[in-house]
C-alpha positions as CSV (number, residue, x, y, z in Angstrom):
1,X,-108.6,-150.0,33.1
2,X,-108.6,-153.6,32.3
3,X,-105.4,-152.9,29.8
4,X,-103.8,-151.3,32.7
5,X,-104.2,-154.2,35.1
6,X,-102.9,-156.6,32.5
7,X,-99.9,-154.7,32.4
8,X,-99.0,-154.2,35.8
9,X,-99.7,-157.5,36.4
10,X,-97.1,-158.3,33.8
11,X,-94.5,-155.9,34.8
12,X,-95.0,-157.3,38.9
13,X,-94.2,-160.8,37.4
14,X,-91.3,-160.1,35.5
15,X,-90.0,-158.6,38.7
16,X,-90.5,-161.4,40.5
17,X,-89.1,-163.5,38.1
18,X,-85.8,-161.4,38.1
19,X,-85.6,-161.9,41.8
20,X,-85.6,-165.2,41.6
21,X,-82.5,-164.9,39.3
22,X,-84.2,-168.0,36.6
23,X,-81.8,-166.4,33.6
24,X,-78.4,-168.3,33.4
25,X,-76.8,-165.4,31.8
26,X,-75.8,-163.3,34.6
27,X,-74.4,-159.7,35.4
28,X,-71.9,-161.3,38.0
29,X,-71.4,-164.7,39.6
30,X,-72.4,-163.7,43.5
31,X,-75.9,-162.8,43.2
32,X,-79.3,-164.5,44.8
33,X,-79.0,-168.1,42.5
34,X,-76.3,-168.9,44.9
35,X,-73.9,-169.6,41.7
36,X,-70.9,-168.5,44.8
37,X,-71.3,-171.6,46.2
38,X,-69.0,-173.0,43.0
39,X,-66.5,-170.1,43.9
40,X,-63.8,-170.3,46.7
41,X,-65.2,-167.7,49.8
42,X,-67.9,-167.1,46.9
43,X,-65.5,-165.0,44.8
44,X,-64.8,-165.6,40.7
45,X,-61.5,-165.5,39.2
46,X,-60.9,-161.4,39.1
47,X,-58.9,-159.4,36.3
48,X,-60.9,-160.4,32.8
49,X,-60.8,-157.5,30.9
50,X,-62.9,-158.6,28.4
51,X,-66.6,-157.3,27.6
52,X,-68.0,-159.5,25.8
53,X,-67.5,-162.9,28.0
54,X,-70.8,-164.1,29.5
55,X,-71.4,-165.2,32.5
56,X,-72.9,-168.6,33.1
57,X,-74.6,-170.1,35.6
58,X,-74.7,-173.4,34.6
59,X,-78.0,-175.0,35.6
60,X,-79.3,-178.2,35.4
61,X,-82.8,-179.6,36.2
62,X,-83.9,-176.1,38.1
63,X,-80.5,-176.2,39.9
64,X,-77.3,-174.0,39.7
65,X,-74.1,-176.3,39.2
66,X,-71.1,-174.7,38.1
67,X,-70.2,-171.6,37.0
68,X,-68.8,-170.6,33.5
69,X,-66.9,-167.4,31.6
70,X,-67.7,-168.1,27.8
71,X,-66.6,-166.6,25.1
72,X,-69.7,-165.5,23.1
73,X,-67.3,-165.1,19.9
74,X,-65.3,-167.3,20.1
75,X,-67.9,-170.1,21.0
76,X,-66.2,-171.6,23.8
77,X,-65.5,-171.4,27.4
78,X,-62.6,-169.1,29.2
79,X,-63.3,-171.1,32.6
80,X,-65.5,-173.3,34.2
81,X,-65.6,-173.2,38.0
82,X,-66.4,-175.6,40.0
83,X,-66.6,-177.8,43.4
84,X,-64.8,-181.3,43.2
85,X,-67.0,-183.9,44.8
86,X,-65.2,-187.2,45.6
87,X,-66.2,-189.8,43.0
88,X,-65.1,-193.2,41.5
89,X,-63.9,-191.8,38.5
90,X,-66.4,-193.7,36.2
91,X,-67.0,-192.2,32.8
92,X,-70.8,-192.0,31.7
93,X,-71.5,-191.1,27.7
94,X,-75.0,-191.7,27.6
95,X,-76.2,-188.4,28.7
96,X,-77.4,-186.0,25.7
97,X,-75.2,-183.0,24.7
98,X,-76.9,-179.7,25.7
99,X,-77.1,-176.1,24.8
100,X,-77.4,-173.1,27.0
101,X,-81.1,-170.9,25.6
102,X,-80.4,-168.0,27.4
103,X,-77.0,-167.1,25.4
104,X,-79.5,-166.6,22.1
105,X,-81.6,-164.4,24.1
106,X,-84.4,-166.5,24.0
107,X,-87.6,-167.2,27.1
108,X,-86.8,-169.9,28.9
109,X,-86.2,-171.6,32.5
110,X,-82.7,-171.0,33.5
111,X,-81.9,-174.5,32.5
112,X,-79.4,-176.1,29.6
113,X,-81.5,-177.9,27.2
114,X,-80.9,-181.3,24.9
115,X,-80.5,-180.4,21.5
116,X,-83.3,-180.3,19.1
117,X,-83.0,-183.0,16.9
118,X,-84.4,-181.0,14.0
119,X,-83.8,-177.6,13.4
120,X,-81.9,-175.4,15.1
121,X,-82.4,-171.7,15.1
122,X,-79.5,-169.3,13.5
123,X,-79.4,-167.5,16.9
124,X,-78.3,-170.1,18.8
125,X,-75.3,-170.7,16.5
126,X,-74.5,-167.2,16.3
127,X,-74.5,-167.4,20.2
128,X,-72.6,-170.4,20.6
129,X,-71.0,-173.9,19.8
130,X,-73.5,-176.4,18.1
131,X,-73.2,-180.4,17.4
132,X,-72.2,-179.3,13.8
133,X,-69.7,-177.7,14.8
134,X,-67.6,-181.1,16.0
135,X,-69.3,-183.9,13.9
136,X,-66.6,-183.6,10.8
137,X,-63.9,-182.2,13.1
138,X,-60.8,-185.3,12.8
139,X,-58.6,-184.0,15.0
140,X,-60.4,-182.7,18.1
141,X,-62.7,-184.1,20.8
142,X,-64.8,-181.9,22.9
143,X,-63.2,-181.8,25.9
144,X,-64.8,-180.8,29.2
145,X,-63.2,-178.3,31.6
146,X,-65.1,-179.6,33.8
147,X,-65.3,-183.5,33.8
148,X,-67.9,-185.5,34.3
149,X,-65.3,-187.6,36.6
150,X,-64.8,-184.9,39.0
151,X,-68.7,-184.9,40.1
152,X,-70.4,-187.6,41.8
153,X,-74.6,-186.8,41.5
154,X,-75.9,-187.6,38.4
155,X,-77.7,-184.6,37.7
156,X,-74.3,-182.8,38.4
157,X,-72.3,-185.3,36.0
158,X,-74.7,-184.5,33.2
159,X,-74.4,-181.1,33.9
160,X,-70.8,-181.3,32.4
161,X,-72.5,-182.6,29.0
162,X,-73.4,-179.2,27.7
163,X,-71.2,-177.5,24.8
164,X,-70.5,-174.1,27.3
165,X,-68.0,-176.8,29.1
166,X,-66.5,-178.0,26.3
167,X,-63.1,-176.9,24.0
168,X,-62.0,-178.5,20.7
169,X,-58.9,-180.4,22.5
170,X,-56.6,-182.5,19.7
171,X,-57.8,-186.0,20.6
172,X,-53.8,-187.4,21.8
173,X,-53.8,-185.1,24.5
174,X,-57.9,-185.1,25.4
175,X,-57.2,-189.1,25.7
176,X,-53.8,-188.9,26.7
177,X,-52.1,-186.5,29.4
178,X,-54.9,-184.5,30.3
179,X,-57.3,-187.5,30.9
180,X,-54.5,-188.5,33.2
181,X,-54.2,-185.0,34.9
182,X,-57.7,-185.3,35.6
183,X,-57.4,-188.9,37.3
184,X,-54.5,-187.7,39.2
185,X,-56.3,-185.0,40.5
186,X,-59.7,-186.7,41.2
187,X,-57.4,-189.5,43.3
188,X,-55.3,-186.7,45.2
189,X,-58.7,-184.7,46.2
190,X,-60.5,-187.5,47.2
191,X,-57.7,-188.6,49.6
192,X,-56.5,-185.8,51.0
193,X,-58.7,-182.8,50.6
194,X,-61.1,-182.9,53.9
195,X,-63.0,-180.0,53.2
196,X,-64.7,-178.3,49.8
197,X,-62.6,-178.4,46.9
198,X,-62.7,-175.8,44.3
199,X,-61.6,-176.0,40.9
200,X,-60.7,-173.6,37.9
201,X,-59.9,-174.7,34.7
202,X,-59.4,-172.7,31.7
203,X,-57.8,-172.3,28.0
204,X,-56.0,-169.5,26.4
205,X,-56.1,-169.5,22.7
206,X,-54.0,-167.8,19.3
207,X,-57.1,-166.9,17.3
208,X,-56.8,-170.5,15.5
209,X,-60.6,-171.7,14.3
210,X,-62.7,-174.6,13.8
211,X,-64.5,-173.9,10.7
212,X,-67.7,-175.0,9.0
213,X,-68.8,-173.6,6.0
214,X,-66.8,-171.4,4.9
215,X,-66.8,-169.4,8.9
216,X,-64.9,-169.3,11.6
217,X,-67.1,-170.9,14.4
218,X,-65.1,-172.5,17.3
219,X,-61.8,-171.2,19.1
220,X,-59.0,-173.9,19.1
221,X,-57.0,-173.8,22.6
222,X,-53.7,-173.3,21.8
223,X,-53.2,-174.3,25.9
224,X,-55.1,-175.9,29.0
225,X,-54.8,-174.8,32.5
226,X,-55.9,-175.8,35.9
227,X,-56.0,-174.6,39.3
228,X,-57.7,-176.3,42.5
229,X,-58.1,-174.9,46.1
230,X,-58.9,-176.7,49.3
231,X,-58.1,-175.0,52.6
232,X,-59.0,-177.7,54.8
233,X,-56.5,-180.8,53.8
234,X,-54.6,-183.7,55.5
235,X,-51.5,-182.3,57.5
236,X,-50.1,-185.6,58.1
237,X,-50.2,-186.7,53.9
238,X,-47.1,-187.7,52.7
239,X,-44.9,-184.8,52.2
240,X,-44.8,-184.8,48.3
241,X,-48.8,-184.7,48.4
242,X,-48.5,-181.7,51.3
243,X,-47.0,-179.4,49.4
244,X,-49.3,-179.6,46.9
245,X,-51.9,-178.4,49.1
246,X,-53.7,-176.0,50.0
247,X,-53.6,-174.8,46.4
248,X,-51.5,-176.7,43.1
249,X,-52.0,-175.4,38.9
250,X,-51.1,-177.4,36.4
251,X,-50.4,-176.3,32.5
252,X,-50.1,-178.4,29.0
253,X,-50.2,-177.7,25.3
254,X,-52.8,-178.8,23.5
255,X,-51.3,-180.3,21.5
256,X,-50.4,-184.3,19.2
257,X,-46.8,-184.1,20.9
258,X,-45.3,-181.8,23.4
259,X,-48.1,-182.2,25.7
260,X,-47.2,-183.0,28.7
261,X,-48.7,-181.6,32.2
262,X,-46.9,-179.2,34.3
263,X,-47.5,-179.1,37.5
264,X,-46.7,-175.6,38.7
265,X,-48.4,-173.0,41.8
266,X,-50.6,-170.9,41.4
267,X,-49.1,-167.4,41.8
268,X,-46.8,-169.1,38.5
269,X,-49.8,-170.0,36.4
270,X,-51.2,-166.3,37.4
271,X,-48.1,-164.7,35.6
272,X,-48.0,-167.2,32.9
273,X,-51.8,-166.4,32.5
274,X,-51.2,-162.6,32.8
275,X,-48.7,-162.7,29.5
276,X,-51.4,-164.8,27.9
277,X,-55.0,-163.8,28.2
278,X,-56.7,-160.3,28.7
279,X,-56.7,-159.7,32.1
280,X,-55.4,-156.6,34.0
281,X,-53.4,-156.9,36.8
282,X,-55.5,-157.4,39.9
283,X,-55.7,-161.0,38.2
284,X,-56.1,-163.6,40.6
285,X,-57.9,-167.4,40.6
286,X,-58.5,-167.4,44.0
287,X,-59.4,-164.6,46.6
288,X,-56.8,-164.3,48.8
289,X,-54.9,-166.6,47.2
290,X,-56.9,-169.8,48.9
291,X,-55.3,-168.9,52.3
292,X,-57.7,-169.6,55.5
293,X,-59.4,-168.6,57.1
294,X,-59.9,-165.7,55.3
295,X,-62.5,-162.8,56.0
296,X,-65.7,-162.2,53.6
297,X,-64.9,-159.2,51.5
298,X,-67.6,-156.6,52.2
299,X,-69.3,-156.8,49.2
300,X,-70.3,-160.6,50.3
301,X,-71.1,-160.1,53.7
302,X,-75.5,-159.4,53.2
303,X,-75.4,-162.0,50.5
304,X,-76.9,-165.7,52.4
């Protein structure tokens, strides 16, 4: 009997520890580690018609932060999703560059981890991006999606240090317009949004690769794209900040020259996106558009 009880016992704490949701891979963002709360009225960017994307819950130190769609072939993100907290706009780069575990199918806590600093495993680089990957690359930075700048708490800002947030982006345009893009925004929210802020931000690519080796290992963004969402905002702003409220995309090339932002809405990033990227055509960033109040779909409704 004693085999029997060690199995049971096994098979009851497995359970348990599927209930509490500790993978970061998930089947779909609104589930019981509360990765929703990253996600306007708790609802991801609909209309990917890709199988193969994986869906991150980013967490850091036993906490969800942000949400991600990465592409597990690619080795790089779709979107991260995420909720703007006001913030200086101070740049930290001391924090260490992390990996997500549970993309290589490996036991672990939920939690990104620091790389090793000796050797790494062959299934975590057939799972995803790795330092390597970057350290002989001239052209490109690793540019977050979302920025450390755009987050306040320091366990959230080193959060954003983890290659599942990260594109190769040329370095002109990482340092360049869409550092400024990100400023902008940061200085706009934190004057005028009065309620939660939600943010989208995403690439579409060509099939162009970073390679090492002799292998194709990291998709190069041909573009960057943006979307942000706050339904409770200052009615009396200036009237070229209202109308960029409650929602505002913005769009640029990554690219040495040619790269400048566009600031366009979000129903004209949707089509844009819709020529661009698999997705069918219930695509949408935000539920309802980011128009509130809004009721919960029903699907939502029992989740607390």
């Amino acid at each position: 009997m004693r085999p029997l009880v060690i199995l049971l016992t096994l098979a009851i704490t497995i359970l348990i520890s599927e209930h509490r949701g500790t993978a970061t891979v998930v089947e779909d963002f609104n589930h019981i580690e509360r990765c929703k709360e990253s996600l306007y009225m708790g609802t991801p960017p609909r209309g990917f018609r890709d199988s193969r994307l994986k869906k991150i819950c980013q967490h850091y130190a036993d906490k969800p932060r942000y949400v991600t769609l990465y592409d597990s072939k690619n080795h790089i993100p779709v979107y991260s999703a995420y909720t703007f907290k006001k913030t200086e706009g101070d740049r930290r780069v001391d924090y260490p560059w992390m990996y997500e575990p549970q993309l290589a199918e490996l036991d672990g806590n939920g939690n990104m981890m620091p790389f090793p600093t000796g050797y790494l495993h062959m299934k975590f680089e057939d799972s995803q991006a790795v330092l390597d990957d970057y350290s002989d690359v001239v052209l490109y930075e690793r540019g977050h999606l979302n920025p450390d700048q755009h987050q306040s708490d320091p366990q959230d800002r080193a959060a954003t240090y983890t290659l599942t947030n990260v594109v190769p982006e040329i370095r002109e345009f990482n340092i360049g317009p869409w550092r400024e893009h990100e400023e902008r925004i940061r200085v706009r929210l934190n004057n005028f949004c009065r309620g939660v802020a939600y943010v989208v931000t995403g690439v579409t690519t060509t099939g162009n690769m970073i390679r090492r080796n002799n292998q194709d290992r990291v998709g190069i963004p041909e573009e960057v794209w943006s979307a942000y969402c706050c339904a409770e905002y200052d009615r009396n702003a200036p009237h070229n900040i209202r109308v960029r409220f409650p929602t505002q995309a913005a769009l640029a090339k990554n690219a040495k020259e040619g790269n400048r932002v566009q600031e366009i809405t979000v129903q004209e990033l949707e089509i844009y996106l819709t020529s661009k990227m698999a997705v069918d055509k219930n695509f949408q960033l935000f539920y309802d558009n980011c128009n509130s109040p809004s009721p919960l779909p029903p699907y939502l409704n029992y989740i607390k």
